[in-house]
N, C-alpha and C positions, 0 to 999 in steps of 0.2 A: 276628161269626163267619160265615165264608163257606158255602155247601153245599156239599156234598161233590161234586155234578154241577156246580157252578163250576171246582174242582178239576181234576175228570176232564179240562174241555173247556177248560180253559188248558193243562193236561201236555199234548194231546192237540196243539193247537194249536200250543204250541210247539216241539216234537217235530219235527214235520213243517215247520215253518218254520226250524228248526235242520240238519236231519236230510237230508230230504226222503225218507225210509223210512217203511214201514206196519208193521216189524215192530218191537215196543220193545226197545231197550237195558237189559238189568239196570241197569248201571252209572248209566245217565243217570236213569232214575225213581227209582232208588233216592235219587239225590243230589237232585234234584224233591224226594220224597217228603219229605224231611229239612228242604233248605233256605226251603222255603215253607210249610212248619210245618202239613202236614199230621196229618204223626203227632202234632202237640200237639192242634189240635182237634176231631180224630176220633179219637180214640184206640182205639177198639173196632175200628176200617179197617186191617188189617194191611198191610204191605208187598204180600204177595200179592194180595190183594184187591183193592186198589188199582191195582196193578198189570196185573191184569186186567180192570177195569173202562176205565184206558184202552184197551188193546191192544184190548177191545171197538169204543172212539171210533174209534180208526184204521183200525178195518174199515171201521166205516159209513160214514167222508168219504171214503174210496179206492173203498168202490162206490156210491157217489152221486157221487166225477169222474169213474168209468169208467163211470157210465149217463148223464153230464151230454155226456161227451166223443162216447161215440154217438150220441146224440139230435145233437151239432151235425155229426156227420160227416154222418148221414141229409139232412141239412137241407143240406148241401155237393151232396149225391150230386142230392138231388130240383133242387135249383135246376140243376144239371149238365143234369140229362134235360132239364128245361124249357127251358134255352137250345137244348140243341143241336133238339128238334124246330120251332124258332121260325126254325132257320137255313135 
């Protein structure tokens, strides 16, 4: 039996490798939900629940690439200054 945070961070993953949106699909978790037999081994995890516990996941990787994606812009910008003072 898988955990339920294995769950989450496969729907999550796949979602966004399907997708490439942050914000979930009823239709698509729902069909998730169903076909990968969540609702069998969790049965207490509703739809809802579930459903929000991804839509959670896809926050977090969307601001962990939008603080990944600054961090390398920073990193562009500094080696920028540094060449051009060397020139």
């Amino acid at each position: 039996m898988r955990k339920l945070s294995e769950y989450v961070e496969k729907a999550a993953a796949e979602y966004l490798r399907e997708t490439g949106a942050v914000e979930l699909d009823a239709r698509w978790i729902a069909e998730f939900y169903q076909d990968e037999g969540v609702v069998d081994e969790h049965p207490l995890v509703d739809l809802v629940a579930f459903s929000a516990l991804v839509q959670k996941a896809l926050t977090v990787k969307a601001e962990r690439a939008g603080k990944q994606a600054h961090r390398h812009i920073e990193k562009v910008r500094d080696r920028a200054r540094r060449g051009r003072r060397t020139q």
